[in-house]
C-alpha positions as CSV (number, residue, x, y, z in Angstrom):
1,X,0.0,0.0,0.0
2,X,2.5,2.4,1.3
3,X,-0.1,5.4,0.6
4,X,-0.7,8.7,2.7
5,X,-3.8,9.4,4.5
6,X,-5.3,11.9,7.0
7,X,-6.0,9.4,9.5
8,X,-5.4,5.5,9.8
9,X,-7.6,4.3,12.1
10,X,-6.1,1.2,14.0
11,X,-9.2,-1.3,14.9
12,X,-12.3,-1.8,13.4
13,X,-14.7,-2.1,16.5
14,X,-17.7,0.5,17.2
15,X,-15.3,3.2,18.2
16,X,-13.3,2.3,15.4
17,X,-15.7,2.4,12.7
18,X,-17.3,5.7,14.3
19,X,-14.5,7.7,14.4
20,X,-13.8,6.5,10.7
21,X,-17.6,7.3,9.6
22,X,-17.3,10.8,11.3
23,X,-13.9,11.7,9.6
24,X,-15.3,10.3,6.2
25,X,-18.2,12.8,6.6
26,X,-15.6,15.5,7.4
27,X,-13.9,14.8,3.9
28,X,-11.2,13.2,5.7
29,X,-9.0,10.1,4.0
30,X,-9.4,7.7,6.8
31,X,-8.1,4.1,6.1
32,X,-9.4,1.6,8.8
33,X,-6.7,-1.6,9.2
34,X,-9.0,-4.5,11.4
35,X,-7.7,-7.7,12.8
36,X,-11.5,-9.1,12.0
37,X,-11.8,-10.6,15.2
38,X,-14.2,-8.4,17.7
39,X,-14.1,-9.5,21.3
40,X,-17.9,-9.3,21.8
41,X,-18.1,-12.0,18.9
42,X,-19.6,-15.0,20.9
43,X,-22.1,-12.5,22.6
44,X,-25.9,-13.1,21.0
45,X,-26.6,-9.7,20.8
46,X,-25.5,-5.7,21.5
47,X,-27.5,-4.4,24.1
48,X,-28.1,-0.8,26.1
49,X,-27.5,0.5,22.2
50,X,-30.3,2.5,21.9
51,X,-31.9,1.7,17.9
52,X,-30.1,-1.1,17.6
53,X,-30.7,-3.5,20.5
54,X,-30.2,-7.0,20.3
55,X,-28.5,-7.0,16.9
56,X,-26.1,-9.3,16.6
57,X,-22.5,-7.5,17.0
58,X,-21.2,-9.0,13.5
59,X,-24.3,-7.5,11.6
60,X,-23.5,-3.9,13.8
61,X,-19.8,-4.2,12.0
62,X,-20.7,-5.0,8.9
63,X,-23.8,-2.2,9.0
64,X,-20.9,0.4,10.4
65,X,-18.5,-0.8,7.8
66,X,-20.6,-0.3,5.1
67,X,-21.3,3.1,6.4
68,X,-17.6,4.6,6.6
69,X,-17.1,3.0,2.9
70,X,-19.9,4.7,1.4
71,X,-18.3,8.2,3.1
72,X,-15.0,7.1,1.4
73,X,-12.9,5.9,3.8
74,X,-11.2,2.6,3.2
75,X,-11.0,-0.8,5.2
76,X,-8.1,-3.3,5.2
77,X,-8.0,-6.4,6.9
78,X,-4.8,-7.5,8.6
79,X,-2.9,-7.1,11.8
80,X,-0.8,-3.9,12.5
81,X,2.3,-4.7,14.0
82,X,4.3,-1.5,14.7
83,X,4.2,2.5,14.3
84,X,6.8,5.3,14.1
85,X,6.8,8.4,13.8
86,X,8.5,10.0,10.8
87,X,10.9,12.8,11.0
88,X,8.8,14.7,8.7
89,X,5.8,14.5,10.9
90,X,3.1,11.9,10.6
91,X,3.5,8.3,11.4
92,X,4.1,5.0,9.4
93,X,1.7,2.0,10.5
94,X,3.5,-1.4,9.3
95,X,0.9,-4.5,9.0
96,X,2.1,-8.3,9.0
97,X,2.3,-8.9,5.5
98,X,4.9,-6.2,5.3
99,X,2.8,-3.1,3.4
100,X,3.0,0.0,5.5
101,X,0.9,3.2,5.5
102,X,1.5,6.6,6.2
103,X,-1.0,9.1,8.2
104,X,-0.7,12.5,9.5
105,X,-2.6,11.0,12.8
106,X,-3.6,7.8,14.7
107,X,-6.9,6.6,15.9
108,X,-5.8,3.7,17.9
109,X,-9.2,1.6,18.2
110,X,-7.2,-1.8,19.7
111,X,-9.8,-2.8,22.7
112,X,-8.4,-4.8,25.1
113,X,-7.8,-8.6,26.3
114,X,-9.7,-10.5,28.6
115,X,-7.4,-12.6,31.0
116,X,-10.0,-15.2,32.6
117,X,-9.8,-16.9,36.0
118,X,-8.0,-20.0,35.3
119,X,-10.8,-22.7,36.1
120,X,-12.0,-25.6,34.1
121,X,-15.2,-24.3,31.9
122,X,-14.4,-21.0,31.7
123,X,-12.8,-19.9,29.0
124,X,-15.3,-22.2,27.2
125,X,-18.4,-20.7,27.9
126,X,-16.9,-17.2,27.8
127,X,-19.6,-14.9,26.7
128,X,-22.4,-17.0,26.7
129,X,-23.2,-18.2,30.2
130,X,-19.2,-16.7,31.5
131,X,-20.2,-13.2,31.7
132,X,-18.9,-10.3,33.3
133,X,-21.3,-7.1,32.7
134,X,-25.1,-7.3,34.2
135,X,-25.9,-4.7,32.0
136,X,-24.9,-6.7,28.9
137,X,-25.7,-9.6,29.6
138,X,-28.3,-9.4,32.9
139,X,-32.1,-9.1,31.2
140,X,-31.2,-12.9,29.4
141,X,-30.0,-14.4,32.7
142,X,-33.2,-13.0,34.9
143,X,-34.6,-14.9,37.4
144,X,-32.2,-17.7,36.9
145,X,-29.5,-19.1,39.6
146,X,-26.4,-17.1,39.5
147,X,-22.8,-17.7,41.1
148,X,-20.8,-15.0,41.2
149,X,-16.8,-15.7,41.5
150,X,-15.3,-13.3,44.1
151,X,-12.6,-10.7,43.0
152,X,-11.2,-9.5,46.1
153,X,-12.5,-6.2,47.4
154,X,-15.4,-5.4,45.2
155,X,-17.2,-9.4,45.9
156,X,-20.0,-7.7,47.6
157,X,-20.6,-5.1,45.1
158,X,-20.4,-7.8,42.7
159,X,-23.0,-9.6,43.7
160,X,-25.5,-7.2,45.2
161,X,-24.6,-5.9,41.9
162,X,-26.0,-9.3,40.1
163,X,-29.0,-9.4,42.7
164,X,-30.7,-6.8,40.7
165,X,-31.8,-9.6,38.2
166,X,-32.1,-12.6,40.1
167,X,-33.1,-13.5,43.7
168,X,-30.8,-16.5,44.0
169,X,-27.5,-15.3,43.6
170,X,-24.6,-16.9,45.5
171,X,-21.1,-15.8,45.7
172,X,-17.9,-18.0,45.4
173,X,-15.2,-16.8,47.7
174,X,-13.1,-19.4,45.7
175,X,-9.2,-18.3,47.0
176,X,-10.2,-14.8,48.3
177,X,-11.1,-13.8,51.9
178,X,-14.4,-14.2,53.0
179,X,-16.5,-11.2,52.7
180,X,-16.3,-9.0,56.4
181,X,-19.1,-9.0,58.7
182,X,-20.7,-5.6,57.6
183,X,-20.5,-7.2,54.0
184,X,-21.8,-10.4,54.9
185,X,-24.9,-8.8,56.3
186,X,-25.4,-6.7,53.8
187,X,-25.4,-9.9,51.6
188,X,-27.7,-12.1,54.1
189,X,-30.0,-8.6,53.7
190,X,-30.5,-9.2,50.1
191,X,-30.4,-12.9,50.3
192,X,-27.6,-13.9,48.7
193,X,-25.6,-16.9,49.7
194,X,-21.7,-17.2,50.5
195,X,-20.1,-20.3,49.4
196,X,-16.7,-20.8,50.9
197,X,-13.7,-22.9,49.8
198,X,-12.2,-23.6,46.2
199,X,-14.3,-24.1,43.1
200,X,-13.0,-27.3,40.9
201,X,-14.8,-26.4,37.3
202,X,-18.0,-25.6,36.1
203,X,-20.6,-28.3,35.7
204,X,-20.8,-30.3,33.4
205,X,-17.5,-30.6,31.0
206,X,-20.0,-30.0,27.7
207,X,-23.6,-28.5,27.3
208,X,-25.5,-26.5,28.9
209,X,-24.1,-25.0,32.4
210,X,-25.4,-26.5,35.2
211,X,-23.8,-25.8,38.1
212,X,-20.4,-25.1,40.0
213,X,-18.4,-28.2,41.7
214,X,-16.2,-27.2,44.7
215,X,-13.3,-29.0,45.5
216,X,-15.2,-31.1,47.9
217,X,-17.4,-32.6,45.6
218,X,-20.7,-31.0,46.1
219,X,-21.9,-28.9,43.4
220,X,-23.7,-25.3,43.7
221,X,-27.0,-24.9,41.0
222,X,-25.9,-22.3,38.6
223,X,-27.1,-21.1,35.2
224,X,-25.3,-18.6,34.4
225,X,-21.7,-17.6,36.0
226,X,-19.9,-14.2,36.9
227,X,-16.2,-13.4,36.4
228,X,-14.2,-10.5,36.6
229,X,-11.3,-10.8,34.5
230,X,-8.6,-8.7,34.4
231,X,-8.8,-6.6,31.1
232,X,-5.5,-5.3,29.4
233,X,-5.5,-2.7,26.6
234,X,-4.4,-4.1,23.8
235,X,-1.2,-1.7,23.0
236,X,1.3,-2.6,21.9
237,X,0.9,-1.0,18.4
238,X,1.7,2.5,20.9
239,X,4.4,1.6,22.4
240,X,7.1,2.1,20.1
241,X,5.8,5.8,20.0
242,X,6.2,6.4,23.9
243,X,2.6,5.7,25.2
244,X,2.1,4.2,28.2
245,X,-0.7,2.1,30.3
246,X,-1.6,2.6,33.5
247,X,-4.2,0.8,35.7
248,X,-7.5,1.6,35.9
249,X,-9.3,1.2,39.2
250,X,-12.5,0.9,40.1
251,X,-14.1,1.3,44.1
252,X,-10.2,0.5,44.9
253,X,-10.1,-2.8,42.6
254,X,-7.8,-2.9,39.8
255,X,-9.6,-3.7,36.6
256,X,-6.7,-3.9,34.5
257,X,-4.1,-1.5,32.6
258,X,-5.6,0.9,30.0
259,X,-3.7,3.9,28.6
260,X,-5.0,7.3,29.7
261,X,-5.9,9.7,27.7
262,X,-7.6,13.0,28.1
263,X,-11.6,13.4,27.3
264,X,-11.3,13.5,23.9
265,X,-9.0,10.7,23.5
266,X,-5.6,12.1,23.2
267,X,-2.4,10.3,24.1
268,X,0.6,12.1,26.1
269,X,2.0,11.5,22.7
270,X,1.0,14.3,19.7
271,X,-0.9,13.1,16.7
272,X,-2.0,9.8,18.4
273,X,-5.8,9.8,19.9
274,X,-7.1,6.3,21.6
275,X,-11.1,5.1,22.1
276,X,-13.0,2.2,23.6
277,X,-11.9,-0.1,25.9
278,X,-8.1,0.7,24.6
279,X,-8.7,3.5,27.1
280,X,-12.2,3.1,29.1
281,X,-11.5,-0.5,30.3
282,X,-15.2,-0.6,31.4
283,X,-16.3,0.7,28.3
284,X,-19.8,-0.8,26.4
285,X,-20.4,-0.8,23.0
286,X,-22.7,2.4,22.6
287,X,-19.8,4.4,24.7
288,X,-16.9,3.1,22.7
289,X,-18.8,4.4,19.7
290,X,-19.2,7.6,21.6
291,X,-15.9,8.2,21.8
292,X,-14.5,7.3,18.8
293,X,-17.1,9.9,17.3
294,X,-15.3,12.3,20.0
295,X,-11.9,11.7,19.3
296,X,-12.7,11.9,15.4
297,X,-13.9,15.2,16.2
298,X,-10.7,16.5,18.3
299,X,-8.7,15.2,15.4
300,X,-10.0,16.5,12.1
301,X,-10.2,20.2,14.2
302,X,-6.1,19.3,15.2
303,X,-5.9,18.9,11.1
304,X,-7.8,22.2,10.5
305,X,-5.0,24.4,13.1
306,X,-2.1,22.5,11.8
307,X,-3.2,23.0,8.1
308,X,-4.5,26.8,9.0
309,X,-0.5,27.3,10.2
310,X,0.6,25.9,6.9
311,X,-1.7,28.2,4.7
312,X,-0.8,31.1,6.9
313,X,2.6,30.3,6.3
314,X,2.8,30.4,2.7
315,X,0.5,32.8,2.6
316,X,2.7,35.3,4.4
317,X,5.7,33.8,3.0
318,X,7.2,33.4,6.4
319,X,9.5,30.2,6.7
320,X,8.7,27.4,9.0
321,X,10.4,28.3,12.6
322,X,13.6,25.7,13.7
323,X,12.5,26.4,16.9
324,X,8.3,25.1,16.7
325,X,9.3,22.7,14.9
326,X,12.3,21.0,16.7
327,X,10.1,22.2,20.2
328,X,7.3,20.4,19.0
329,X,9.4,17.0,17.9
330,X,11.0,16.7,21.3
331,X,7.9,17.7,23.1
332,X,5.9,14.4,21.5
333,X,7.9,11.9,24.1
334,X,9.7,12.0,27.3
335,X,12.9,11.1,25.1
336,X,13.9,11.2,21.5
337,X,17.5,9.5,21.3
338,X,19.2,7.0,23.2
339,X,21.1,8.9,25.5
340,X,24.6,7.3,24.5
341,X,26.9,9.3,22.4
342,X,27.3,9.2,18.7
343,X,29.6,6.1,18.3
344,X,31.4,8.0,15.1
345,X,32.0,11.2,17.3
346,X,33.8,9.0,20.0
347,X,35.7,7.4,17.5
348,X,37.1,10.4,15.4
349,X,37.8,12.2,18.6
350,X,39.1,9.5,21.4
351,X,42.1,10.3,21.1
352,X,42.2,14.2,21.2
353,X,43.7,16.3,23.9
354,X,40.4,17.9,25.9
355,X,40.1,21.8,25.4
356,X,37.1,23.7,23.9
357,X,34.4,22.1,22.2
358,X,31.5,23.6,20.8
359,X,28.8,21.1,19.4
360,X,26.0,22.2,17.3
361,X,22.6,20.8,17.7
362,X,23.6,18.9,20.9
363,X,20.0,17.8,21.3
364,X,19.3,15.7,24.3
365,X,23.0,16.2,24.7
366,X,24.5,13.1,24.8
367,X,27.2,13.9,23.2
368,X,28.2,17.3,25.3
369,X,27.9,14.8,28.9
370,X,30.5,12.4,26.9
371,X,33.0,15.0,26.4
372,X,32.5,16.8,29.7
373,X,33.3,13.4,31.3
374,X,36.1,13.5,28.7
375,X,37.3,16.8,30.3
376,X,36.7,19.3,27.6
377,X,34.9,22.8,28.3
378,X,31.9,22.2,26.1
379,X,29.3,25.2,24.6
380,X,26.5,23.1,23.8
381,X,23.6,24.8,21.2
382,X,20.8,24.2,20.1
383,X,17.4,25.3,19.1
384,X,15.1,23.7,21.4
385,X,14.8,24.8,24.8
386,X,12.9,21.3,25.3
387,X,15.7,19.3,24.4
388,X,17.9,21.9,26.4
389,X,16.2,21.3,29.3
390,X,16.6,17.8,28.9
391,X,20.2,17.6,28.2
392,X,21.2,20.0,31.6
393,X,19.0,17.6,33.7
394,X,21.3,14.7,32.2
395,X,24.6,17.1,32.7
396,X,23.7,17.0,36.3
397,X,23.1,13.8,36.7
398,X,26.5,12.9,35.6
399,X,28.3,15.4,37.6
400,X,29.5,17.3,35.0
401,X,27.0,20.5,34.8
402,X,29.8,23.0,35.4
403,X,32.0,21.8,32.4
404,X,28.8,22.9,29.8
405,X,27.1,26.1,28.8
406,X,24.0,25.4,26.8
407,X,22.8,28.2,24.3
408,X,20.0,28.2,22.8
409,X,20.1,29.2,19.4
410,X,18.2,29.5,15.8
411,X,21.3,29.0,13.8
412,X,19.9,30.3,11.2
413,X,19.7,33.6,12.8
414,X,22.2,33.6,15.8
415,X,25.6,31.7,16.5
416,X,27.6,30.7,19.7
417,X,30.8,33.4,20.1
418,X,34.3,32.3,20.6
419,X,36.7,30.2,19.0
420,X,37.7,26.1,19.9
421,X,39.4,23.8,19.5
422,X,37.1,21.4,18.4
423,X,33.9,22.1,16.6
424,X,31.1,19.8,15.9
425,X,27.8,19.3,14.1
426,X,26.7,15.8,14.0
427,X,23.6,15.0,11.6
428,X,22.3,18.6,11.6
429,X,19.9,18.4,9.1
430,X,16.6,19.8,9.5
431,X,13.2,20.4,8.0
432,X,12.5,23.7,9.3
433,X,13.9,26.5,7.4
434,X,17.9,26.6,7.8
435,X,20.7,27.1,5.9
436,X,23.0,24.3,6.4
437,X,25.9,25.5,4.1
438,X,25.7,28.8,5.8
439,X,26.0,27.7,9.3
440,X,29.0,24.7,8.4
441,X,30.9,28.0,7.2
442,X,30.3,29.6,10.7
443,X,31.3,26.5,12.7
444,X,34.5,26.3,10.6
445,X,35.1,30.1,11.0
446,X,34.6,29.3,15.0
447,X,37.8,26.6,14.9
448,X,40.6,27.9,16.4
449,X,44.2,27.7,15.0
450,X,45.3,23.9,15.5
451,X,41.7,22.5,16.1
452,X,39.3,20.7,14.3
453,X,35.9,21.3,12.8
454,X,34.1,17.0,13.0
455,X,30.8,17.2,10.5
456,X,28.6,13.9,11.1
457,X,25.7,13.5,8.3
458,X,23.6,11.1,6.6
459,X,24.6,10.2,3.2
460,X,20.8,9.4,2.2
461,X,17.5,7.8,3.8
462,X,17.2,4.5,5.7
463,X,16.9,2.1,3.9
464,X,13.1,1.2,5.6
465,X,11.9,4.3,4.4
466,X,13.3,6.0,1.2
467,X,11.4,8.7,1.7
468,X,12.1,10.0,5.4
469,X,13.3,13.0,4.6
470,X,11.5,14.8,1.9
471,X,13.3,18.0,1.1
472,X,16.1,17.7,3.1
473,X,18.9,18.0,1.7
474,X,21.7,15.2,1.8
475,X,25.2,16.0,0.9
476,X,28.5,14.0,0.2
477,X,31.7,14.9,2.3
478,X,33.2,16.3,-0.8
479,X,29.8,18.6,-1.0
480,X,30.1,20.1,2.5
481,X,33.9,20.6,2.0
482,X,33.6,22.7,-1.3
483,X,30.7,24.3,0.5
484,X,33.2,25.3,3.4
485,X,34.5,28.2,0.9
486,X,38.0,27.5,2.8
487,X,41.3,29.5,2.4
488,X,43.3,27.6,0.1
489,X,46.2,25.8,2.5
490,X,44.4,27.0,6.0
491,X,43.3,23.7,6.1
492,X,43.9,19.8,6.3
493,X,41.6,17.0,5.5
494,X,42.1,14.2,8.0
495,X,39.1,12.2,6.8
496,X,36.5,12.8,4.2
497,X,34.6,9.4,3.4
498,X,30.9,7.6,3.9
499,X,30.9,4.7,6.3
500,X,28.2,2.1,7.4
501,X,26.4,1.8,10.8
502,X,24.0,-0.9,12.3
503,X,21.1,0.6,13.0
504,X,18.0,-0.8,15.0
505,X,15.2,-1.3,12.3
506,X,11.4,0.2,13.2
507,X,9.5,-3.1,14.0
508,X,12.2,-4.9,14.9
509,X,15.6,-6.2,13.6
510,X,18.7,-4.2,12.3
511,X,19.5,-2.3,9.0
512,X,22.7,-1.0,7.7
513,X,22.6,2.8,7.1
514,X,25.2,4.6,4.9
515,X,26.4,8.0,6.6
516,X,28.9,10.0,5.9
517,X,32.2,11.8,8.1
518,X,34.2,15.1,7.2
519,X,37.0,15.9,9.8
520,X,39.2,18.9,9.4
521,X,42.0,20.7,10.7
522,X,43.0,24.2,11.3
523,X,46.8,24.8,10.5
């Protein structure tokens, strides 16, 4: 596939397919990539979904898909395996055959996992006479004998809960305490009975259920059975882009891990939204829908600003500003690089005497720690006050905050004074408007007699992704030393060549990259 769209919506459940029907009615390209395998599939019906209750939940899909298609939007089938964000902006989705899709935002629509009390019968009759939700699943079961499996603190609720629809309701302490005594009068108030001791299975092995059979042999009349499992979001799609899960409590219990978001969805992460059960663990169907139409909502207005900043732009003619931009990347995770220095740097430079150093675009500032530790004096710039921020924290931590002086500069419009002895700029290429050539010729004006000017760069695109860096320009070591403009015999090349680095693959695996290495010195 490999095509770009406005939004790739990842899952193809009700919150899903309505926050891919309310984009498609926002003229929005909206691709929908669906496993095909809903979790309420074994239920008989969708319930508490006002105009469509009862209706079986693969006849709701295939209604809702044939609603976002007819708005435009596309469905896939197929498993997405990882995401990444492109240095561009947007994000790739990669599915299991091996196409890949690009989108400016993610809907991630995944749901979550049931993990079931390990007892004989359960996972068998799961969603048919297993159940979990009264509201789902209570009206069918009415006035029929109900056990209800104990889940630590919230057993009472549980089954007072359950009582609601049935008068003979007993509860399975199974291996949690017995209910207290202000609990087990509330229970004895409302009739409902406390079985003790460990459950062996559900009765019988096939057919209809009959009862539950305690360890001891006897066996407890039941019809239907309650369990709470413990639900996890199903996420890991998210987190090779930094989002996290959390757990989700309810009256004190944990219900599982979900990943938060705000109201309308949105991720800790910029350009990724979440809905349904991926983020509401207790979720239903007519509420996952809900919020997928929410989300949808809070992400075609984050298109509108985002494109309204672009046409402004270009309408005023003004560039894109280094600083947003770079402000904005680091600001979509708690950390962007690795934290270890560039391998080439350390190489090229290992064996240098420590002095002045001045590194351009330190970033996170891995590199300026390394040579601090190293002993050199280091003035470390950069654009982002985020990543600036981020690397002084790190300086600190390593004992080594008095050896660096971070700047923050647009080198496009300001530059670092002194001279040094050693100056680098390691893979400064950037989107944003700057002027590469121009600030290369500063840095090597900034070299001191006798010291060294180290220029790190790609030599083109990774090889997973030709086109990572649209309109970024990519030069060879020759290129950047005739763009140098240097005095004819000021100077000596100690290196000018392209060299190959491992690099870990999105998805998993390694690639070989081709970068390339100019180092210089000052007679």
């Amino acid at each position: 596939m490999d095509e770009k769209y406005d939004v790739v919506v990842v899952g193809g459940g009700a919150a899903g397919l309505s926050g891919a029907l309310t984009l498609g009615r926002a003229r929005r390209r909206v691709l929908v990539i669906d496993e095909g395998r809903p979790r309420n599939a074994p239920a008989d019906g969708v319930h508490t979904y006002l105009g469509r209750e009862g209706v079986p939940p693969l006849d709701l899909l295939a209604a809702g898909r044939d609603e976002v298609t007819g708005y435009g939007g596309e469905i896939v089938t197929g498993a997405a395996v990882s995401a990444e964000r492109l240095d561009a902006g947007g994000f790739r989705v990669r599915l299991a055959d091996g196409s890949s899709v690009v989108a400016d935002r993610l809907l991630v629509t995944t749901g979550l996992v049931d993990e079931l009390p390990d007892l004989p019968g359960v996972a068998e009759r799961w969603g048919r006479e297993v159940l979990h939700c009264p509201y789902c699943h209570g009206w069918e079961v009415r006035d029929q004998p109900i056990g209800v499996l104990a889940a630590g603190s919230i057993a009472a609720h549980q089954a007072l809960l359950w009582r609601q629809w049935s008068a003979d309701v007993t509860l399975f302490t199974h291996t949690a305490p017995p209910p207290g005594e202000e609990d087990l009068a509330r229970l004895a108030a409302r009739g409902v009975t406390v079985v003790e001791g460990p459950i062996a299975g559900l009765s019988p092995d096939s057919g209809p259920l009959t009862g539950v059979t305690l360890e001891n042999g006897d066996v407890v009349p039941c019809r239907a059975f309650v369990v709470a499992p413990r639900f996890v979001a199903r996420s890991g799609l998210l987190a090779g882009l930094g989002v996290e899960t959390a757990e989700q409590l309810m009256n004190g219990h944990v219900m599982g891990a979900h990943v938060p978001a705000d109201p309308t969805g949105a991720t800790g992460v910029p350009g990724v939204w979440v809905a349904g059960n991926v983020a509401n663990l207790g979720e239903n169907v007519i509420g996952a829908a809900a919020a997928g139409v929410r989300a949808a909502a809070a992400i075609n207005a984050d298109l509108i600003e985002e494109e309204t900043r672009r046409a402004l732009a270009a309408h005023t003619g003004a560039p894109v500003s280094g600083e947003r931009f770079w402000d904005d990347r680091y600001g979509q995770s708690e950390r962007i690089w690795s934290g270890d220095p560039n391998a080439r740097l350390v190489e090229e430079i290992a064996d240098m005497t420590p002095g002045t150093a001045l590194e351009l675009g330190c970033g996170e500032g891995a590199d300026a720690v390394w040579l601090a530790r190293r002993g050199w004096r280091v003035t470390a710039a950069d654009v982002s006050g985020v990543a600036l921020a981020r690397a002084a924290a790190h300086a600190a931590d390593e004992g080594v905050a008095e050896l660096i002086d971070w700047q923050r500069h647009d080198l496009a419009e300001s530059f670092p004074e002194g001279e040094y002895d050693l100056v680098t700029a390691s893979y400064l290429h950037s989107p944003a408007e700057l002027s590469r050539e121009k600030v290369l010729r500063a840095a090597a004006a900034a070299v001191a007699p006798g010291g060294q000017l180290l220029v790190i760069g790609h030599a083109g695109p990774p090889p997973w992704d030709p086109d990572a860096h649209p309109g970024v320009h990519l030069p060879t070591p020759e290129q950047v030393l005739d763009a140098l403009e240097l005095a004819e015999g000021e100077w000596e090349v100690l290196r000018a060549e392209e060299f190959a680095r491992v690099q870990a693959a999105p998805g998993g695996g390694q690639a070989v990259r081709t970068d390339n290495v100019l180092r210089i010195r000052r007679r």
